[in-house]
PDBQT receptor file of N, H, CA, C and O in Angstrom, charges set to zero:
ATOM      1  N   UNK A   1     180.606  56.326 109.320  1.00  0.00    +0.000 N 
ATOM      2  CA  UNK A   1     179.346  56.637 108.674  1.00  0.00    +0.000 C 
ATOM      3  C   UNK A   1     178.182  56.424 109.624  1.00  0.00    +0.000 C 
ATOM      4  O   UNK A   1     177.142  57.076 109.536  1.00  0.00    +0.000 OA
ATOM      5  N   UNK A   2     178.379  55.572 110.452  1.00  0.00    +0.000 N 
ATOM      6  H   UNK A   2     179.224  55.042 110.523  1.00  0.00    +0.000 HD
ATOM      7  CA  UNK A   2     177.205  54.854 111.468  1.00  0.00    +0.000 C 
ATOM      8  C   UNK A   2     177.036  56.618 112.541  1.00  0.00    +0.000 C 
ATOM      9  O   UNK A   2     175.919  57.013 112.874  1.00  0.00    +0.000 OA
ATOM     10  N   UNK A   3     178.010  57.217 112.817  1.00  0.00    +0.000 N 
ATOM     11  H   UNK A   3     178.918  56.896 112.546  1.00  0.00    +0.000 HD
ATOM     12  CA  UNK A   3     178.401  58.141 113.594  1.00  0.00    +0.000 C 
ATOM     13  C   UNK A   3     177.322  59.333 113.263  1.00  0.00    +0.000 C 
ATOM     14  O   UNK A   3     177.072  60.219 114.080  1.00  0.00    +0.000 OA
ATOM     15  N   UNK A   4     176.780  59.257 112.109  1.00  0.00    +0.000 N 
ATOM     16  H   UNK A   4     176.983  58.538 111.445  1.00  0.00    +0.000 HD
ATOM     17  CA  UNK A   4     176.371  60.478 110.950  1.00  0.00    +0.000 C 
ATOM     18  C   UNK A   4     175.144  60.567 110.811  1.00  0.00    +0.000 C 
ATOM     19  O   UNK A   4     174.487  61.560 110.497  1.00  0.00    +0.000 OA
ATOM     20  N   UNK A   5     174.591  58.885 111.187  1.00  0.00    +0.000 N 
ATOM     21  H   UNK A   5     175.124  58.078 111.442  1.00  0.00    +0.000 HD
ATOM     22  CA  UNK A   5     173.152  58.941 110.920  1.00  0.00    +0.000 C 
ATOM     23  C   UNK A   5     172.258  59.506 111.572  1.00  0.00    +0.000 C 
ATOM     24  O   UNK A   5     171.353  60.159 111.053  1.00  0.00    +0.000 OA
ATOM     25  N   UNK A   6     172.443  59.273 113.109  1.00  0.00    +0.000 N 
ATOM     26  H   UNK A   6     173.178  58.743 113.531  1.00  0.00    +0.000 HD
ATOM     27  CA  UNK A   6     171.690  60.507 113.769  1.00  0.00    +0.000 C 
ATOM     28  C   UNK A   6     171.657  61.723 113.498  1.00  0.00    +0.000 C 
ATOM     29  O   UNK A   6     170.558  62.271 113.413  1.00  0.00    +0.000 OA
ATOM     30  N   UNK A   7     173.044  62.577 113.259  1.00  0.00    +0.000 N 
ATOM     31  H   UNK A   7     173.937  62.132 113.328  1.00  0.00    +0.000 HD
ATOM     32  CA  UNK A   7     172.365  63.294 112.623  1.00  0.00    +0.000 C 
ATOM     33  C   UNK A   7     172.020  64.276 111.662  1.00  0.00    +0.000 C 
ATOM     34  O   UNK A   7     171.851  65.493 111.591  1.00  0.00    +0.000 OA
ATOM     35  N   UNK A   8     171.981  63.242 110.938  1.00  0.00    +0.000 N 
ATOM     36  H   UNK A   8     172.118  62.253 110.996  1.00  0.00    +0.000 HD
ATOM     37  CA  UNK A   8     171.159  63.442 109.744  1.00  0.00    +0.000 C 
ATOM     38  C   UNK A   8     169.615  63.100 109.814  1.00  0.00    +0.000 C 
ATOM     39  O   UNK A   8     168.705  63.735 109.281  1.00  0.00    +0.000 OA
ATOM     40  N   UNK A   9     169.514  61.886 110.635  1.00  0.00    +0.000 N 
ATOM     41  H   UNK A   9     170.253  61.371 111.068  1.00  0.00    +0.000 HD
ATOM     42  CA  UNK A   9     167.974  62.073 110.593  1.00  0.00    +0.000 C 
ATOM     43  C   UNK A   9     167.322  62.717 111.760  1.00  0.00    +0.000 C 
ATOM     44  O   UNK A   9     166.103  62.620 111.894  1.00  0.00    +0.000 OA
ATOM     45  N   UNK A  10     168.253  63.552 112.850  1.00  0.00    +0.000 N 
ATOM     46  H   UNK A  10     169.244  63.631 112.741  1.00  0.00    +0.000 HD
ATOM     47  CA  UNK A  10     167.997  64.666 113.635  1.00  0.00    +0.000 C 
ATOM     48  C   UNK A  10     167.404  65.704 112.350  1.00  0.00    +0.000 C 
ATOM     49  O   UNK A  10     166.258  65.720 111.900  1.00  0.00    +0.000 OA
ATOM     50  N   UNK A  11     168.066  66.181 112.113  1.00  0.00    +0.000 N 
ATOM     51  H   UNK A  11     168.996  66.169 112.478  1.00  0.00    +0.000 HD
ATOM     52  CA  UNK A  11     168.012  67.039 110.851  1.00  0.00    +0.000 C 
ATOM     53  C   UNK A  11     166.856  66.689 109.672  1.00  0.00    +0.000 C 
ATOM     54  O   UNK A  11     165.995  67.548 109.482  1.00  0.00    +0.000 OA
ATOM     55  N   UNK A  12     166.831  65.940 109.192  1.00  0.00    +0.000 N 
ATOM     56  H   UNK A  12     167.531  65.242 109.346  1.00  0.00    +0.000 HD
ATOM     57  CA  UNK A  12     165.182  65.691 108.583  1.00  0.00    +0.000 C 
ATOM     58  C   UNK A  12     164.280  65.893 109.520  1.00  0.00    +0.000 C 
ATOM     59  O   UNK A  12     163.372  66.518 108.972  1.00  0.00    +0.000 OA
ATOM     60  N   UNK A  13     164.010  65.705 110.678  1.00  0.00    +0.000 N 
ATOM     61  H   UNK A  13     164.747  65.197 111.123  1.00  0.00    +0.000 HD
ATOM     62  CA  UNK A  13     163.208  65.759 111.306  1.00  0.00    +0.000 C 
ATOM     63  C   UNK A  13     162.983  67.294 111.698  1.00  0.00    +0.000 C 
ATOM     64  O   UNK A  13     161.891  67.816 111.923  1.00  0.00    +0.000 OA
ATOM     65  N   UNK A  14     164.317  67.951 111.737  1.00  0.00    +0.000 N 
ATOM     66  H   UNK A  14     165.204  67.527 111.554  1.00  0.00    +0.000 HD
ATOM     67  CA  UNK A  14     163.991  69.935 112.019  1.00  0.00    +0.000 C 
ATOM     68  C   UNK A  14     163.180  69.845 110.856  1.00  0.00    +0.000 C 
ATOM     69  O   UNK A  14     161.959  69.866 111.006  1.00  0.00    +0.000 OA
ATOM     70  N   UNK A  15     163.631  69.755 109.813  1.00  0.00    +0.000 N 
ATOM     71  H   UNK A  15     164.624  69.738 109.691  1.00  0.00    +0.000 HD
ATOM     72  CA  UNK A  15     163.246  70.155 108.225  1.00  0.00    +0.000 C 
ATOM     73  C   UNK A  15     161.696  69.766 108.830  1.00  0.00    +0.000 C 
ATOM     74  O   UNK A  15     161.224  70.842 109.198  1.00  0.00    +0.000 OA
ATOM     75  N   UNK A  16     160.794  68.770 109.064  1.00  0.00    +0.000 N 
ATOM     76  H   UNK A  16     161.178  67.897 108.765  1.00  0.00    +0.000 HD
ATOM     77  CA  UNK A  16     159.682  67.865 108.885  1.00  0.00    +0.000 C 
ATOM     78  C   UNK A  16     158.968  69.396 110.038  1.00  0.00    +0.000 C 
ATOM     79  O   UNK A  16     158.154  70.239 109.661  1.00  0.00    +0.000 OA
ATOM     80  N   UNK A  17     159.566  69.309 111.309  1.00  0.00    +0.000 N 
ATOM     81  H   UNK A  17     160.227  68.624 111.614  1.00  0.00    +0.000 HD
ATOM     82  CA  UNK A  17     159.166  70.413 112.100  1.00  0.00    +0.000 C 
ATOM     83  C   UNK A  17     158.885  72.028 111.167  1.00  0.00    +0.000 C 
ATOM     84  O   UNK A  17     157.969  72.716 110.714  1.00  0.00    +0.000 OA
ATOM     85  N   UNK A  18     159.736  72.008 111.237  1.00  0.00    +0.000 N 
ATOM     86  H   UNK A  18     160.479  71.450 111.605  1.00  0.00    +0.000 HD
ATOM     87  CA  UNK A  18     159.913  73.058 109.841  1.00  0.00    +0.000 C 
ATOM     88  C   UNK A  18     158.255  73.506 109.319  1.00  0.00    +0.000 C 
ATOM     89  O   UNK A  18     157.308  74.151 109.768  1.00  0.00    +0.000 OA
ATOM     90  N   UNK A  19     158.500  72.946 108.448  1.00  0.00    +0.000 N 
ATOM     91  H   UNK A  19     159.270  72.422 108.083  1.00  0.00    +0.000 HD
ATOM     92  CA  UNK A  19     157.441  72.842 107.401  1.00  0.00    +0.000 C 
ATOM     93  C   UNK A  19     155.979  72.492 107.990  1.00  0.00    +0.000 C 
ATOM     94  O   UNK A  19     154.934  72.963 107.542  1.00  0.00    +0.000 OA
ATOM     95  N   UNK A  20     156.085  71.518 109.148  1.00  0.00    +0.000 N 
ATOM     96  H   UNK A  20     156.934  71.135 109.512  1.00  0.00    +0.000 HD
ATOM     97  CA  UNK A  20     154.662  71.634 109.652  1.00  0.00    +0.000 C 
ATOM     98  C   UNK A  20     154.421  73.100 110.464  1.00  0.00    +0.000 C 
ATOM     99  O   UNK A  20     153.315  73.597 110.252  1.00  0.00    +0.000 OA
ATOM    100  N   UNK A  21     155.081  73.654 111.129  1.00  0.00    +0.000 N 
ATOM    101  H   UNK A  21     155.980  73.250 111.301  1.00  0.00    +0.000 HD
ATOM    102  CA  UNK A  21     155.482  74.805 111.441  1.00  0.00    +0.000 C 
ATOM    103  C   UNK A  21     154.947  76.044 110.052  1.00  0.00    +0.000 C 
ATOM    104  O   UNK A  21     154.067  76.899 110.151  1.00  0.00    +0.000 OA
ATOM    105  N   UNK A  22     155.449  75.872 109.358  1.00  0.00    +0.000 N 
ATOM    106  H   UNK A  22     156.164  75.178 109.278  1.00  0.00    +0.000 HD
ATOM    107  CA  UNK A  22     154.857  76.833 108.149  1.00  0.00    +0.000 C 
ATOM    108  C   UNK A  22     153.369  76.624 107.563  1.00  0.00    +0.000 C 
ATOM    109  O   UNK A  22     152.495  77.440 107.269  1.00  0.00    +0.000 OA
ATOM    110  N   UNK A  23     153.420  75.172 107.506  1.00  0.00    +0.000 N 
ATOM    111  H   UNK A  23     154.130  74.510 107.745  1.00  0.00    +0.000 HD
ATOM    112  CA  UNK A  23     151.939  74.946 107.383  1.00  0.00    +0.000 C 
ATOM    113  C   UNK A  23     151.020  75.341 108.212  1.00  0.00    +0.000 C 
ATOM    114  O   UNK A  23     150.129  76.102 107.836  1.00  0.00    +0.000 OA
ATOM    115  N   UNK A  24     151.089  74.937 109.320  1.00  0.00    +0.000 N 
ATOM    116  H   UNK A  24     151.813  74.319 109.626  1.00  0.00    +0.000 HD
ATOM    117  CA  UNK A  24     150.152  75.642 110.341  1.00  0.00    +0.000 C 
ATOM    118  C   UNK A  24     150.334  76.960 110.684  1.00  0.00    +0.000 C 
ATOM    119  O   UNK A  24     149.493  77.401 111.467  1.00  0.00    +0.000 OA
ATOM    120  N   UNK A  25     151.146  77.670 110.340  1.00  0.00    +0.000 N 
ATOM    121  H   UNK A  25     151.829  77.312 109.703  1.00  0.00    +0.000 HD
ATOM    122  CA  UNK A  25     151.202  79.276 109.970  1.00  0.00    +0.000 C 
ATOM    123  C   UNK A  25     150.281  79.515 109.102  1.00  0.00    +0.000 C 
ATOM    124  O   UNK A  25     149.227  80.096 109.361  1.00  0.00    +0.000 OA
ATOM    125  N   UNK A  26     150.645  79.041 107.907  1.00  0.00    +0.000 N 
ATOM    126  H   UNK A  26     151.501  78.569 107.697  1.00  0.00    +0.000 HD
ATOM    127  CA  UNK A  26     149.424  78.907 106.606  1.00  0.00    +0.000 C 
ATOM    128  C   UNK A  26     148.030  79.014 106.844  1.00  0.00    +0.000 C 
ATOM    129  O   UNK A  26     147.235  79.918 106.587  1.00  0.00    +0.000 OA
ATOM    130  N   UNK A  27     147.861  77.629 107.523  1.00  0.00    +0.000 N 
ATOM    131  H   UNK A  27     148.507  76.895 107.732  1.00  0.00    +0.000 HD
ATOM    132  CA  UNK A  27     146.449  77.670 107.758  1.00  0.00    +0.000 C 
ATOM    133  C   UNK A  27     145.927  78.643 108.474  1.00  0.00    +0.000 C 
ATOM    134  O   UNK A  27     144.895  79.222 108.135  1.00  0.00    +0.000 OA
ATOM    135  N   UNK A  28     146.464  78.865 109.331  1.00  0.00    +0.000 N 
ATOM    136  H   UNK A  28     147.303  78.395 109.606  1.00  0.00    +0.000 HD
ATOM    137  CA  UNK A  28     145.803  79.985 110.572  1.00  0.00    +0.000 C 
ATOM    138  C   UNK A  28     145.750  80.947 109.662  1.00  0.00    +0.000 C 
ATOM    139  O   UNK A  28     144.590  81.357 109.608  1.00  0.00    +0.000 OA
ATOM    140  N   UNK A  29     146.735  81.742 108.607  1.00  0.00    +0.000 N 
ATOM    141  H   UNK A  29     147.677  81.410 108.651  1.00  0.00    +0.000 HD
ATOM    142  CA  UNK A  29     146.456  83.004 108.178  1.00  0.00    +0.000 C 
ATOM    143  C   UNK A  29     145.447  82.992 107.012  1.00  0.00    +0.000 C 
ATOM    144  O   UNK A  29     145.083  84.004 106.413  1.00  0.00    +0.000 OA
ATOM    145  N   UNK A  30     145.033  81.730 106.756  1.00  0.00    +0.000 N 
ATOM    146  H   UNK A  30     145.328  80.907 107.243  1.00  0.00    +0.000 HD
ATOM    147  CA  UNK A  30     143.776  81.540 105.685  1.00  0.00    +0.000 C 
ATOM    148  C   UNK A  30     142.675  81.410 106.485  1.00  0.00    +0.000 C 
ATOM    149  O   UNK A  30     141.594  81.908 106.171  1.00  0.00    +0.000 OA
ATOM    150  N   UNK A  31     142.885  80.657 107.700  1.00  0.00    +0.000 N 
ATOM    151  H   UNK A  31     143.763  80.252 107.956  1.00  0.00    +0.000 HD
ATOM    152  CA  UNK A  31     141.473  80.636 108.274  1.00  0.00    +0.000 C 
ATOM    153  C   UNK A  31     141.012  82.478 108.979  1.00  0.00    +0.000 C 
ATOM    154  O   UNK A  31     139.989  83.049 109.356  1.00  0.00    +0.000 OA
ATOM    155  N   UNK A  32     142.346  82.781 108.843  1.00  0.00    +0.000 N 
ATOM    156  H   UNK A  32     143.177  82.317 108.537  1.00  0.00    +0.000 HD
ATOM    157  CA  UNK A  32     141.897  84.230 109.882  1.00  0.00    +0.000 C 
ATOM    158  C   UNK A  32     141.303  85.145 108.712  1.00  0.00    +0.000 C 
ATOM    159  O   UNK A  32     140.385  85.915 108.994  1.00  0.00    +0.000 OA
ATOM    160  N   UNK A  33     141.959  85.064 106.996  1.00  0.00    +0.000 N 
ATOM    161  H   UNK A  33     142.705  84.439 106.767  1.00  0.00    +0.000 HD
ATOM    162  CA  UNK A  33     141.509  85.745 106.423  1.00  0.00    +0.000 C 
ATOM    163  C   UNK A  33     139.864  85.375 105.937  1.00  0.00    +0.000 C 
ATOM    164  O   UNK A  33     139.089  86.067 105.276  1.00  0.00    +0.000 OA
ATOM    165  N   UNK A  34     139.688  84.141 106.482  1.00  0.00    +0.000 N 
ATOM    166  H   UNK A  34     140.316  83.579 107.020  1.00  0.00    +0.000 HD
ATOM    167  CA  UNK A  34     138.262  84.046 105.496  1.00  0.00    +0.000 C 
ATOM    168  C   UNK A  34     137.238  84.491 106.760  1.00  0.00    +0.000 C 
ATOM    169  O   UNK A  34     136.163  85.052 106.548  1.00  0.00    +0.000 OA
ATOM    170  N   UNK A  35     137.724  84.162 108.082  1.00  0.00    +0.000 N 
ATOM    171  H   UNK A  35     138.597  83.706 108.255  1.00  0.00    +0.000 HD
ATOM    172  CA  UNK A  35     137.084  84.875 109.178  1.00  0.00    +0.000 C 
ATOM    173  C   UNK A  35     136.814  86.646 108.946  1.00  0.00    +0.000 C 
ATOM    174  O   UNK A  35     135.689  87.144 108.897  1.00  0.00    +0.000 OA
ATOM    175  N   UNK A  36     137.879  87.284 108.843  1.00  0.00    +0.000 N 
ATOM    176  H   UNK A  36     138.793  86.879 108.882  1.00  0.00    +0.000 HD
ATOM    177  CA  UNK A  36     137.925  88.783 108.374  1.00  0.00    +0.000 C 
ATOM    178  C   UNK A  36     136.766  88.808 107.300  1.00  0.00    +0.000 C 
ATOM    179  O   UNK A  36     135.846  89.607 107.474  1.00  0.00    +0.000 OA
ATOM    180  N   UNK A  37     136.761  87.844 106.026  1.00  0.00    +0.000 N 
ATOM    181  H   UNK A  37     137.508  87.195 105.884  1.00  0.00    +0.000 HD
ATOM    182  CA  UNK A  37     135.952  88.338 105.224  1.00  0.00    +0.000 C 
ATOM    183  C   UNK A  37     134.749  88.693 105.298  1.00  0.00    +0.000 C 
ATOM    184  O   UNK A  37     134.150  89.744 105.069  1.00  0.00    +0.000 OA
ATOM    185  N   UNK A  38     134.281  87.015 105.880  1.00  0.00    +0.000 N 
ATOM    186  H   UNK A  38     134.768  86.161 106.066  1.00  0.00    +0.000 HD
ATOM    187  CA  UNK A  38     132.727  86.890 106.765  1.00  0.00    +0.000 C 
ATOM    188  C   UNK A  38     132.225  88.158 107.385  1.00  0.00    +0.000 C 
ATOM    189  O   UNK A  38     131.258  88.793 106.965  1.00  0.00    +0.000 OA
ATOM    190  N   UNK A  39     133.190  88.572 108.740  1.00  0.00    +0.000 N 
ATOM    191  H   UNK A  39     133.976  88.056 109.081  1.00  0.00    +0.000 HD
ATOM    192  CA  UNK A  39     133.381  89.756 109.127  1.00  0.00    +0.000 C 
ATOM    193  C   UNK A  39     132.519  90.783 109.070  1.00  0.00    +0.000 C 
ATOM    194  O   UNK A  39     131.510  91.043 109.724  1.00  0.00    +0.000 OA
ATOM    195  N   UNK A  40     133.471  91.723 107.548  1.00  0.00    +0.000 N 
ATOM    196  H   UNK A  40     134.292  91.511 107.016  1.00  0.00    +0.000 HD
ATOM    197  CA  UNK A  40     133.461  92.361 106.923  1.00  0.00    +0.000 C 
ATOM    198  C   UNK A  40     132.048  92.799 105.825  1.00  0.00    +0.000 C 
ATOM    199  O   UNK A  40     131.593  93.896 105.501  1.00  0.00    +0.000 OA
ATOM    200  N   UNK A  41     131.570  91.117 105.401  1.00  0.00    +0.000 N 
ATOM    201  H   UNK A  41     131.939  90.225 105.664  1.00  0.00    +0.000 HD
ATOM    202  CA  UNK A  41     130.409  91.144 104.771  1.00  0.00    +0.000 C 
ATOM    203  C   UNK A  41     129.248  91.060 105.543  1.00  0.00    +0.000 C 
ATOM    204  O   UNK A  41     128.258  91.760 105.332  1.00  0.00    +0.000 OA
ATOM    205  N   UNK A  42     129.350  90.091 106.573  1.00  0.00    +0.000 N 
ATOM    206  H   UNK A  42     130.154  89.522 106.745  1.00  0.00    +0.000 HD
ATOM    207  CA  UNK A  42     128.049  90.157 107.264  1.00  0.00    +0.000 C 
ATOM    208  C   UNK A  42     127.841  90.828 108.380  1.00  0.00    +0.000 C 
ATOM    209  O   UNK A  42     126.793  90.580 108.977  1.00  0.00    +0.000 OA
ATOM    210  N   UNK A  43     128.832  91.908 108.985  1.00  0.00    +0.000 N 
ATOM    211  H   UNK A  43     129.683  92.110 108.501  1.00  0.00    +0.000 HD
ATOM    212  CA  UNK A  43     128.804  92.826 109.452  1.00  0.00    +0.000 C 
ATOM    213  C   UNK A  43     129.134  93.947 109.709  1.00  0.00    +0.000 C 
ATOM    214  O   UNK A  43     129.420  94.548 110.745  1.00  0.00    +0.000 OA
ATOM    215  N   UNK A  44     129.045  94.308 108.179  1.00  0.00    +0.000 N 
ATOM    216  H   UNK A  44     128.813  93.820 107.338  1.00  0.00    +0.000 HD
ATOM    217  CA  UNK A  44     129.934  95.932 107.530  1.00  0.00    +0.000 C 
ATOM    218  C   UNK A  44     128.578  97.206 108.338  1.00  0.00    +0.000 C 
ATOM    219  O   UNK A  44     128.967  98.347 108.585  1.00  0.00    +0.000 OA
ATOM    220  N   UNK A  45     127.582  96.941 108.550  1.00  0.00    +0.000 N 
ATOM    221  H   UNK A  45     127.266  96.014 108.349  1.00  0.00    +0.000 HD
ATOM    222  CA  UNK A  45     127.036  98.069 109.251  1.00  0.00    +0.000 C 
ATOM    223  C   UNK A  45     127.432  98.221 110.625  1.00  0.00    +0.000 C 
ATOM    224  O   UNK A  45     127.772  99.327 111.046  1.00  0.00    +0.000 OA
ATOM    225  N   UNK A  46     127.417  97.271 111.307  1.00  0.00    +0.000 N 
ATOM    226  H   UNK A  46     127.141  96.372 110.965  1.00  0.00    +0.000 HD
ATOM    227  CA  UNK A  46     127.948  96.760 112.718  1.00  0.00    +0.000 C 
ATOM    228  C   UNK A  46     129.555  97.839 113.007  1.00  0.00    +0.000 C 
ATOM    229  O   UNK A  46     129.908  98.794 113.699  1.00  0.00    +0.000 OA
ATOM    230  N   UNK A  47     129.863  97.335 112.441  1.00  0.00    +0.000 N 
ATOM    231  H   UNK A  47     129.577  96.560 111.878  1.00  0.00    +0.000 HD
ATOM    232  CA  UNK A  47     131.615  97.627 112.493  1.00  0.00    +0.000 C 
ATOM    233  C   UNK A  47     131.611  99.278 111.699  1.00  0.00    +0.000 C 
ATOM    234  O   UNK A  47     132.515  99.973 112.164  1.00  0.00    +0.000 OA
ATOM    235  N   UNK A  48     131.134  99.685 111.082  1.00  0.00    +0.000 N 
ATOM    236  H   UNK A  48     130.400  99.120 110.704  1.00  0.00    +0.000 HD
ATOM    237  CA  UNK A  48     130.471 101.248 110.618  1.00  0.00    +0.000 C 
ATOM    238  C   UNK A  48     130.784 101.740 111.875  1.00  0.00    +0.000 C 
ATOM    239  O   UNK A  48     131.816 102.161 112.397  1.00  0.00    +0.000 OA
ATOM    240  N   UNK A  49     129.192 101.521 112.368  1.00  0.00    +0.000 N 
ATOM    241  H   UNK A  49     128.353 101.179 111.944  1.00  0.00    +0.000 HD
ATOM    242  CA  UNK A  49     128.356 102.403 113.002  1.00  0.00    +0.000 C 
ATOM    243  C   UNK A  49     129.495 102.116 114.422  1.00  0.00    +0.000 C 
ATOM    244  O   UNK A  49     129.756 103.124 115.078  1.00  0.00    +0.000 OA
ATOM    245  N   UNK A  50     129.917 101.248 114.714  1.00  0.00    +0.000 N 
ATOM    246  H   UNK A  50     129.704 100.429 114.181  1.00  0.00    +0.000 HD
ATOM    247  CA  UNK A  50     130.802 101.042 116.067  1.00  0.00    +0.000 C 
ATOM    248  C   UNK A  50     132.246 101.901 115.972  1.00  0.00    +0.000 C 
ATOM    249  O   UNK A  50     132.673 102.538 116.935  1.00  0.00    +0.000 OA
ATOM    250  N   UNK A  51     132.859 101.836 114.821  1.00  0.00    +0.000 N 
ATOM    251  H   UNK A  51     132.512 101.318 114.039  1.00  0.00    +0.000 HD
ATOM    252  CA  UNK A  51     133.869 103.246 114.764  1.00  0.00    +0.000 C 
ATOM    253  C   UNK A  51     133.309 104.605 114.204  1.00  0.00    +0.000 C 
ATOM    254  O   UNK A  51     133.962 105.365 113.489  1.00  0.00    +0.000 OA
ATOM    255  N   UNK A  52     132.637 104.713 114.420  1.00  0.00    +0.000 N 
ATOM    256  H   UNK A  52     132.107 104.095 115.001  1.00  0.00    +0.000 HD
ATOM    257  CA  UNK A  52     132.107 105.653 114.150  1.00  0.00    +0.000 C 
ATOM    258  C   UNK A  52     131.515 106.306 115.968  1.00  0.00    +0.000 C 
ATOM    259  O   UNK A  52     131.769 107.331 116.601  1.00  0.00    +0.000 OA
ATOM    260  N   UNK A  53     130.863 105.375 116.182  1.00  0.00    +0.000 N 
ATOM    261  H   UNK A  53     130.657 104.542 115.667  1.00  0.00    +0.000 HD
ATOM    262  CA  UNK A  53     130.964 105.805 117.535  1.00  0.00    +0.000 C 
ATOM    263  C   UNK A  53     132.427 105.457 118.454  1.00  0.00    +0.000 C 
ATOM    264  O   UNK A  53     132.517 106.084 119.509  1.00  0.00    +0.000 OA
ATOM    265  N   UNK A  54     132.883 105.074 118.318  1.00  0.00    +0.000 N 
ATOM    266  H   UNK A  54     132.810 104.565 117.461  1.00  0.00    +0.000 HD
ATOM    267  CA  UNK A  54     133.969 105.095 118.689  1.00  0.00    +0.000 C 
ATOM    268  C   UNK A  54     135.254 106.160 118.888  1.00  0.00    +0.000 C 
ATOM    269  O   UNK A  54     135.815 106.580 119.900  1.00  0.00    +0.000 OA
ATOM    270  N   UNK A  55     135.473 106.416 117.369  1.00  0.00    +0.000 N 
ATOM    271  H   UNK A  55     135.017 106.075 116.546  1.00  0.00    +0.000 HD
ATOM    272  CA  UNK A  55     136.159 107.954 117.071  1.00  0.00    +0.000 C 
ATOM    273  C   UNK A  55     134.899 109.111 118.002  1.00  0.00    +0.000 C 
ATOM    274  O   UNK A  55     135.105 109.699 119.064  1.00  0.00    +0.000 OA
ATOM    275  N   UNK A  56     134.059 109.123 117.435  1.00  0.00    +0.000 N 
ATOM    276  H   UNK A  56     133.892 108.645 116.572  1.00  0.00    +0.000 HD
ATOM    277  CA  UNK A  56     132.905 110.431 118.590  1.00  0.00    +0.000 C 
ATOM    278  C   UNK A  56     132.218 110.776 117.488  1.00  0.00    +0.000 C 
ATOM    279  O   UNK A  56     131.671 111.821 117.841  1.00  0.00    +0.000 OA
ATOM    280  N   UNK A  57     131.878 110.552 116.314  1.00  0.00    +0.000 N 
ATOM    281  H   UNK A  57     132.322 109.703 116.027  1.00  0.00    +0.000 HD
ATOM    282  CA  UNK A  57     131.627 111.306 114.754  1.00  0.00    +0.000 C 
ATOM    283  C   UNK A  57     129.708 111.096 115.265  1.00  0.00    +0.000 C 
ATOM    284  O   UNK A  57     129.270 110.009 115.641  1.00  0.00    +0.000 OA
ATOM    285  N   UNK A  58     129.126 111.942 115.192  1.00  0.00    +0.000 N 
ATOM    286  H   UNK A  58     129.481 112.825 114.886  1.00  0.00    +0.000 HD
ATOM    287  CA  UNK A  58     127.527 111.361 115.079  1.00  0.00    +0.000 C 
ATOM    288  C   UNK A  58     126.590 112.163 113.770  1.00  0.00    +0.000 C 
ATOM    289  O   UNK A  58     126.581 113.366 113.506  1.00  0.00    +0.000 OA
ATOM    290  N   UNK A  59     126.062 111.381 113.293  1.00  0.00    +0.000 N 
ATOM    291  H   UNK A  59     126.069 110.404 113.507  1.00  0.00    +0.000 HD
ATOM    292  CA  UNK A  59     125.287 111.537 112.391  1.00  0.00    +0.000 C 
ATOM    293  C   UNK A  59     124.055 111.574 112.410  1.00  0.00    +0.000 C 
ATOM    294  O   UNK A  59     123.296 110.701 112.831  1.00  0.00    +0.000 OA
ATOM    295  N   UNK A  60     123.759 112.731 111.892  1.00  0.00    +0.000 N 
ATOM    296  H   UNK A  60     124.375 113.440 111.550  1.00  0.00    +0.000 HD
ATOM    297  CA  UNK A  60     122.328 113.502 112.319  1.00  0.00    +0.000 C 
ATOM    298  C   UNK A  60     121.449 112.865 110.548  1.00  0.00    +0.000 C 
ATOM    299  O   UNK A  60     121.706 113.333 109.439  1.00  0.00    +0.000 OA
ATOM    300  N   UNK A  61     120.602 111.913 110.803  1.00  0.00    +0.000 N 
ATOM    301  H   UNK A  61     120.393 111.533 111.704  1.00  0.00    +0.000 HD
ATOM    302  CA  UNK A  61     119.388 111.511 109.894  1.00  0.00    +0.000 C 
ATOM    303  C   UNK A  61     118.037 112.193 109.922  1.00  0.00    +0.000 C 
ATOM    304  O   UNK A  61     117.155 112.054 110.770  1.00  0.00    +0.000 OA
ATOM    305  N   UNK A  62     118.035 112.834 109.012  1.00  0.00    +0.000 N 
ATOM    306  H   UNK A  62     118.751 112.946 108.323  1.00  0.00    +0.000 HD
ATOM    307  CA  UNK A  62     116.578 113.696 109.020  1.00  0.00    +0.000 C 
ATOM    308  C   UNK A  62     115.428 113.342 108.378  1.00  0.00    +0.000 C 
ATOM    309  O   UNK A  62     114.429 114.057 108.461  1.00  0.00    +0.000 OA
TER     310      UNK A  62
């Protein structure tokens, strides 16, 4: 039994890796989405007018 314990608590410890591993996946894809949002809201003309020039499209304002 003494033979076993390593590992087994090798093995809790993947699991512990694991999961901090997913967590910090987590976070990053929440922090990236609330970054995108910001983005999106406080610079939806910005990001317009930049693919827009980008693709070649121009818009004639009279």
């Amino acid at each position: 039994m003494v033979l076993y314990q390593p590992a087994i608590i090798l093995n809790h410890f993947e699991g512990l890796n694991l999961s901090l591993t997913a967590l910090k996946i987590s976070h990053l894809e929440q922090l990236n989405n609330e970054i995108f949002a910001l983005l999106s809201t406080r610079f939806y003309c910005l990001k317009i007018d930049y693919l827009i020039k980008r693709i070649g499209i121009s818009i004639f304002i009279f």
